[in-house]
N, C-alpha and C positions, 0 to 999 in steps of 0.2 A: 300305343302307350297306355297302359293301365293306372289304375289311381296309383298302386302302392311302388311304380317304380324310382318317383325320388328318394324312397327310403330303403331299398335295394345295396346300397354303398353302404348304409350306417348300419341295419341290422343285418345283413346277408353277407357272408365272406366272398364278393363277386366284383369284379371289375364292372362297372355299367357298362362303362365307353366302348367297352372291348367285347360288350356279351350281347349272343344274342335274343335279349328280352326274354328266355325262356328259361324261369327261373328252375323249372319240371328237368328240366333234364340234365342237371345235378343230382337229382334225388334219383333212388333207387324204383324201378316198380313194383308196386303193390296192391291189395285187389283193391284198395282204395285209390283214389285220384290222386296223383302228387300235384295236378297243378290246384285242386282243391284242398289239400292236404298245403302246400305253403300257402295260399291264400289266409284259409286260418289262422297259419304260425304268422303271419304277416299281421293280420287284423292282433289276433291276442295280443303279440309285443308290442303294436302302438296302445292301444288301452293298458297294458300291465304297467309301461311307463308311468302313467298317472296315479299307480295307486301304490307302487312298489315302494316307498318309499314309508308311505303310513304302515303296508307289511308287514316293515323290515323293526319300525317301531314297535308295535305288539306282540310280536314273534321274542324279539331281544326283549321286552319289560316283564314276558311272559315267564322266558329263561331267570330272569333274576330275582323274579319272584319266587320261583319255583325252586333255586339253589339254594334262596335265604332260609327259605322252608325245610328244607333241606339238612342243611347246618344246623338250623334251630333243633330241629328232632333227633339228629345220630350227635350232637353233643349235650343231651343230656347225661345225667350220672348213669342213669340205669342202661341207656344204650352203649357208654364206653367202658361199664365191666364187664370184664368177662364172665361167665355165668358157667 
């Protein structure tokens, strides 16, 4: 049993009960490791949890600052005549 198998069910599209333990041969081969290659994905998803959420905040405050900006500049006078 590896550390990241109780989290196998919640991020991985796999039966636990019914697999066996070898999350690699699901994945395709590549000249890379797949069983080091989900390792990885495995580590990144539990750490992105924690922070996904602050993300999602600055990404979206980003956007509406940036639309406001936006509006504010193409509705000026001189931007909505035509020239």
């Amino acid at each position: 049993m590896d550390e990241y198998e109780p989290y196998y069910g919640e991020f991985v599209d796999v039966d636990v009960a019914h697999h066996d333990g070898n999350v690699s041969s699901a994945l395709p081969s590549s000249p890379v490791s797949a069983a080091g290659a989900s390792d990885s994905l495995m580590r990144f998803s539990i750490w992105y949890q924690g922070v996904h959420g602050y993300v999602c905040v600055v990404i979206c405050l980003f956007g509406v600052v940036s639309n406001a900006m936006n509006i504010a500049v193409l509705t000026r006078r001189s931007m909505v005549i035509n020239v």
